[in-house]
N, C-alpha and C positions, 0 to 999 in steps of 0.2 A: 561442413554441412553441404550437402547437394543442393546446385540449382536448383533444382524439385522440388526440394523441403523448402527453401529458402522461400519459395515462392507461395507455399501456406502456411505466411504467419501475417497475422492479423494485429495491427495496433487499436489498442482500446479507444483513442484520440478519434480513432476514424470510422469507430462501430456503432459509440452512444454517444449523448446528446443529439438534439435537435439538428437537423440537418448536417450530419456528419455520414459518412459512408465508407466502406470496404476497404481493408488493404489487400496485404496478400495473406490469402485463404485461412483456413481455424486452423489451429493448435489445437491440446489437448486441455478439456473441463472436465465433471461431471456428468454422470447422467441425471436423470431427473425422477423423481416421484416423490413414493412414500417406503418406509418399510416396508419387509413382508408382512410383521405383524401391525401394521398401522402407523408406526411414528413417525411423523413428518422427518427426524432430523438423525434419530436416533440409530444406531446399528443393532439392538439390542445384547442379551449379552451371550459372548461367548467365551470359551478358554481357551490358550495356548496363546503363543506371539503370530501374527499374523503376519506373511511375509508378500509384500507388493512389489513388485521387478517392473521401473518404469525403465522407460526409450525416452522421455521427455528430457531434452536437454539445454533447451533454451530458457533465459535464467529467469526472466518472470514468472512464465507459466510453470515452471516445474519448484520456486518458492511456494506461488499460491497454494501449489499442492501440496506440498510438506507443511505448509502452515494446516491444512485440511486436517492430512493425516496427522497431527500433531492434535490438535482439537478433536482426535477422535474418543468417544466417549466408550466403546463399547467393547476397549482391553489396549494391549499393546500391537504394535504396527512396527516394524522394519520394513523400510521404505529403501530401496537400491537402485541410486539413477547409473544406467548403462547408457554410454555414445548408445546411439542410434546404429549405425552400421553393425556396431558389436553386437549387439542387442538382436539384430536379425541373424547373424552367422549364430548366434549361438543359442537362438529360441527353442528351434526342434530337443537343441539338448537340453534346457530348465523343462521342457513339458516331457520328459524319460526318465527324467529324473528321478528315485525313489526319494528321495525329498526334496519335490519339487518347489516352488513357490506356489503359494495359495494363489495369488490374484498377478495378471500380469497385461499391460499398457499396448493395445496393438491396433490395429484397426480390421473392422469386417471386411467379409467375400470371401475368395474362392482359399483364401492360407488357413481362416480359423476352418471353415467346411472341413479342410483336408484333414489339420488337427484331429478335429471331432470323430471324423467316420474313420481313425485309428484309436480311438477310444482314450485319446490324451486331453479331452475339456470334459471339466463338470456340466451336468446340465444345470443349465440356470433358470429353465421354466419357472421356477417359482414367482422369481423377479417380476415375469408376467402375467402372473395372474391372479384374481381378486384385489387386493389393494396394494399387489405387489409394484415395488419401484417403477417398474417400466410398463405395467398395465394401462398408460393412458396413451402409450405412444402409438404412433399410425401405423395400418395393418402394413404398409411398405416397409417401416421400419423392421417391425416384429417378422415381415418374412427375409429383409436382409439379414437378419439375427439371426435365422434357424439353421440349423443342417439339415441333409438328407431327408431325416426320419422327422422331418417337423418340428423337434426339442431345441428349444432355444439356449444357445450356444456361446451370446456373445451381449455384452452389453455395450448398448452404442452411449458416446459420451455427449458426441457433435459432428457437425456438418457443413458442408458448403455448397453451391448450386453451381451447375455451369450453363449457362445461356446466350444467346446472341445478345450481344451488346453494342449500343450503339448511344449516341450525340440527341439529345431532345432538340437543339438549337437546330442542329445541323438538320435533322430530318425534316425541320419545319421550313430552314431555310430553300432548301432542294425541294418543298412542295409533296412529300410522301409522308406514309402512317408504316406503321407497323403491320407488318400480315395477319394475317388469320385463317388462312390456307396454305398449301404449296404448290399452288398456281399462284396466289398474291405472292409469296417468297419468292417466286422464278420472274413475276411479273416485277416486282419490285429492285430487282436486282437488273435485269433490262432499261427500267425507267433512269437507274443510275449510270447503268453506262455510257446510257443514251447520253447524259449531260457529262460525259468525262469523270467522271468517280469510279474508283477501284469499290467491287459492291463490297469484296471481303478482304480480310485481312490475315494473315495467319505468321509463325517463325519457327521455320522448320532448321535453322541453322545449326544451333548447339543444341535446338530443342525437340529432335528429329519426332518427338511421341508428339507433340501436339498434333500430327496429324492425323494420331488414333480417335480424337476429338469427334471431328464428323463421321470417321468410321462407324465410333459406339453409336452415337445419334441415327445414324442414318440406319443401321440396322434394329436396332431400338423401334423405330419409326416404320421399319419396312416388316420385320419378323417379328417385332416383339422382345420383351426381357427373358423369357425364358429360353427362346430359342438363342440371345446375344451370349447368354451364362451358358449355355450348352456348349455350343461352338468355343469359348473360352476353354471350357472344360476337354474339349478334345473329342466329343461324343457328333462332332457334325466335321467335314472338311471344308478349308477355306477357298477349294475351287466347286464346291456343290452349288446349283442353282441357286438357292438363298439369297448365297453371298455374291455373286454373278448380278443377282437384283440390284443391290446394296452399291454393289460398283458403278452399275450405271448409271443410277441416280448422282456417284459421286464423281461421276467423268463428265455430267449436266451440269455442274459448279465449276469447275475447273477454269473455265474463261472468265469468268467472277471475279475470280482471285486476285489480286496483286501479284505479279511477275514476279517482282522481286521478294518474295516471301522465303524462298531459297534462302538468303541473305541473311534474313531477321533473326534474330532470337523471339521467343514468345517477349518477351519486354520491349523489347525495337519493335513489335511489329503494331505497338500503341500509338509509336510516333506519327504514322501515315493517317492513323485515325483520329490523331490528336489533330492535326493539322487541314480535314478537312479533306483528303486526299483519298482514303477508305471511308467507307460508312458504317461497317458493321463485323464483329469478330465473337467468335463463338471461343467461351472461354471461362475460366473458373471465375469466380466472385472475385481472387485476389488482384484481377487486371486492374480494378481502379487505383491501386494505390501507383501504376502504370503512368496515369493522365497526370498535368498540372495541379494542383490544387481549384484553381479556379473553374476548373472542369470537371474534377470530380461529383458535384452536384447536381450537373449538367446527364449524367448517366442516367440511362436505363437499361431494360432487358426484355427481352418475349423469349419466347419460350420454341424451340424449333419446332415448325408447323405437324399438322398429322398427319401423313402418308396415307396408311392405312388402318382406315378406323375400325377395323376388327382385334387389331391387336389394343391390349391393353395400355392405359397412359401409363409414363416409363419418365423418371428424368436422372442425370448424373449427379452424383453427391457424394464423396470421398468420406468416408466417416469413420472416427476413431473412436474408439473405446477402452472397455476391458474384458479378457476371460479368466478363466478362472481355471489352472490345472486337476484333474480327475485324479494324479498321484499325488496330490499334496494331505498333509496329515491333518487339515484341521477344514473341513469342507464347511462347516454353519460358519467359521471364523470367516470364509472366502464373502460368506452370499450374506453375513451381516454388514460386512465391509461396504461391499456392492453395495448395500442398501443405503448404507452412511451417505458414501460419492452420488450416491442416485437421488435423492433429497432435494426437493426445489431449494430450499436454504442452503445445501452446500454449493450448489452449479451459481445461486446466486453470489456467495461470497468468492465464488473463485474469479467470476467475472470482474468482480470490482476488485478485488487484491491483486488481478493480473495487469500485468502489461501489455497484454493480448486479448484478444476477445474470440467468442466460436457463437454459433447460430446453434439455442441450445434446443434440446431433445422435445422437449417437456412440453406442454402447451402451461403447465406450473408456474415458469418464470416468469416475470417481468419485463416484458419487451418492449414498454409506452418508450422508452427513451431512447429507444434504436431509430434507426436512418429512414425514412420512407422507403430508400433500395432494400433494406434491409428485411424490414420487415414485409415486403414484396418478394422475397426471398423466402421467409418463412413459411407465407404459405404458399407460395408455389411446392414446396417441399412436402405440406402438411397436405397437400390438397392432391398428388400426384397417388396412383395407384401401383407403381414400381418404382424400386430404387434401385440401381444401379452403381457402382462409383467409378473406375475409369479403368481402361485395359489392361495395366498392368498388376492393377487390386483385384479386378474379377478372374485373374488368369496367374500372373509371376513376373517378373523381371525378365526372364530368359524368352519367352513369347512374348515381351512386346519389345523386344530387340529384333525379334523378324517380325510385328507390325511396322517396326521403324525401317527396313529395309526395303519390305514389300509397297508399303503406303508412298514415301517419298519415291520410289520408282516410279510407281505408277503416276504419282502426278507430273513427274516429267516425261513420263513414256505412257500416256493413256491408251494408245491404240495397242499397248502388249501387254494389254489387262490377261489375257487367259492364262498366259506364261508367264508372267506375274502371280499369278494365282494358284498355278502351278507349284511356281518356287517355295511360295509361300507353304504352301499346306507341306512339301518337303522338311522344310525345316521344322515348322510345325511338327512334325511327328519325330525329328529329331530330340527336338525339347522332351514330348511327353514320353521318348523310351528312354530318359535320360533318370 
């Protein structure tokens, strides 16, 4: 398992009951609703075996889910767990397949888009509409879910939030609030250094993507999400004015930072913050399981301030699901399935049979027993007008290996931002004639 994955998994210990909070980020549940045709639970019926190709390979969440699809009421289900890595090298080929798999475990942005406008995903519009499964989810949701042409493409399962995080103790101790602009953010980061505190925290060591992090935000923030999905996409360059904007703002943080952030891994770079020594790190929901125990509690988050309030609110959330292949032989079999997983009753039982826990879809579920961070998390998510999930989801692997290049240069060489920039968009178009 990759760093990466390791670091969105979430223990149930630390998600429900009363005052209990966050580990590392969600796993795979459920989506949430109702049937197409109405039944809260049911898939209703279809014929043929219906075949699921999961990625999930961590051992609780991927039981809970075979106990699911075992309890499925509305035919037979072959369920095939795939490693994760494999699972990716070999997805293009289950979706070309003349008999492909009906339903298959992946997560939204720019891989399932590509899928789709090759005409390898069913559409799943139905799911959204009238008392369809995922008809109550928020319009951020339902337009991560779409392709191109508007038809919804993807069923999201779950999610997690990335925000600046910081010490309620600590903040109170040190005499400051939380911002609510990006002049209090800049002013607030000043008031801390002033007293000897690192304002931010970050670990770019073994974790060189974490400093896609303020990237996404900051252009989110400065351009907006459609212009951040654009530029991913290849349809803007990464030395055009835009992003020129984006850099500046992020070369105005730069003295903020922790020195030794170089050093950290994204995990080490909790310890500076645990200790009083940083104040603040912008980061997935799974950093707390990062802190002490005795500090966990102690967490909060805001939300990275607004730049410019013309562009629409935007916020990061990696979210996983399911699609459904366009060649497979049995398409009602695909989207009664869907309906099954999508079930406020099924997202609820997988919670509680898991080992893991995810921030679910639905406003359906049950969530009195979640964490105050938690459910602070929810609706931050339910409440934002774009979704987003993080650079190498809205883009590829291969492009955020030249974010990782470009980014960590530049913040040890800020004054060669242009030719930084330069570099970047070079390789960048390497990737997309690749």
């Amino acid at each position: 398992m990759s760093e990466r994955t390791k670091m969105f998994e979430l223990t149930r210990r630390q998600l429900l009951a009363g005052g209990m909070t966050l580990g590392a980020a969600s796993l795979l549940a459920a989506c949430v609703g109702t049937t197409p045709g109405g039944g809260g639970g049911g898939g209703g019926a279809s014929t043929g075996v219906v075949t699921l190709q999961n990625s999930i390979q961590d051992a609780d969440p991927k039981a809970a889910l075979e106990a699911l699809v075992k309890a499925y009421p509305g035919g037979d289900v072959t369920m095939n767990s795939v490693a994760t890595e494999q699972f990716r090298a070999q997805l293009t080929n289950y979706l070309r397949s003349g008999d492909a798999p009906e339903v298959l475990s992946w997560y939204a942005g720019s891989v399932a888009r590509s899928y789709a406008e090759e005409g390898l995903l069913l559409d799943v519009s139905p799911l959204w509409e009238g008392d369809g499964a995922c008809a109550g989810y928020s319009d951020a949701l339902r337009g991560l879910s779409s392709g191109a042409d508007g038809k919804q493409i993807f069923v999201p399962t779950n999610y997690y939030w990335w925000s600046v995080f910081y010490k309620k103790s600590s903040f109170e101790k040190w005499g400051v609030e939380p911002p609510t602009s990006w002049d209090e953010f800049h002013a607030l980061c000043e008031n801390l250094r002033g007293q000897g505190i690192n304002p931010l925290t970050n670990g770019l060591a073994s974790t060189p993507w974490m400093a896609s992090g303020w990237f996404d935000y900051l252009n989110l923030r400065v351009n907006g999400a459609q212009y951040h999905r654009e530029l991913l996409a290849g349809e803007h360059a990464f030395n055009d004015p835009e992003v020129v904007a984006v850099m500046e703002e992020y070369k105005r943080l730069i003295p903020y930072f922790d020195k030794n952030m170089v050093s950290y891994s994204a995990q080490e770079a909790a310890t500076p913050m645990a200790q009083d020594k940083s104040a603040m790190y912008l980061v997935g929901a799974f950093v707390t399981s990062y802190f002490p125990e005795d500090q966990q509690d102690d967490l909060d988050f805001f939300s990275v301030p607004v730049i410019n309030e013309s562009v629409p609110t935007a916020e990061e959330a990696p979210t996983d699901g399911f699609f459904a292949a366009a060649k497979s032989d049995n398409h009602q079999g695909a989207l009664d399935l869907l309906s099954y997983l999508a079930s406020a009753e099924s997202q609820q039982k997988f919670i509680e049979q898991s080992g893991s826990a995810n921030l679910p879809t639905s406003p359906d579920v049950d969530t009195s027993a979640f964490s105050p961070l938690v459910q602070k998390g929810i609706e931050l998510l339910s409440s934002t007008e774009e979704i987003t999930q993080f650079f190498n989801r809205d883009s590829s692997d291969a492009l955020q290996a030249t974010a990782d290049t470009a980014l960590t240069k530049f913040l040890a060489e800020p004054d060669s931002m242009k030719s930084i920039l330069d570099e970047w968009q070079t390789a960048a178009e390497g990737v997309f004639a690749s």
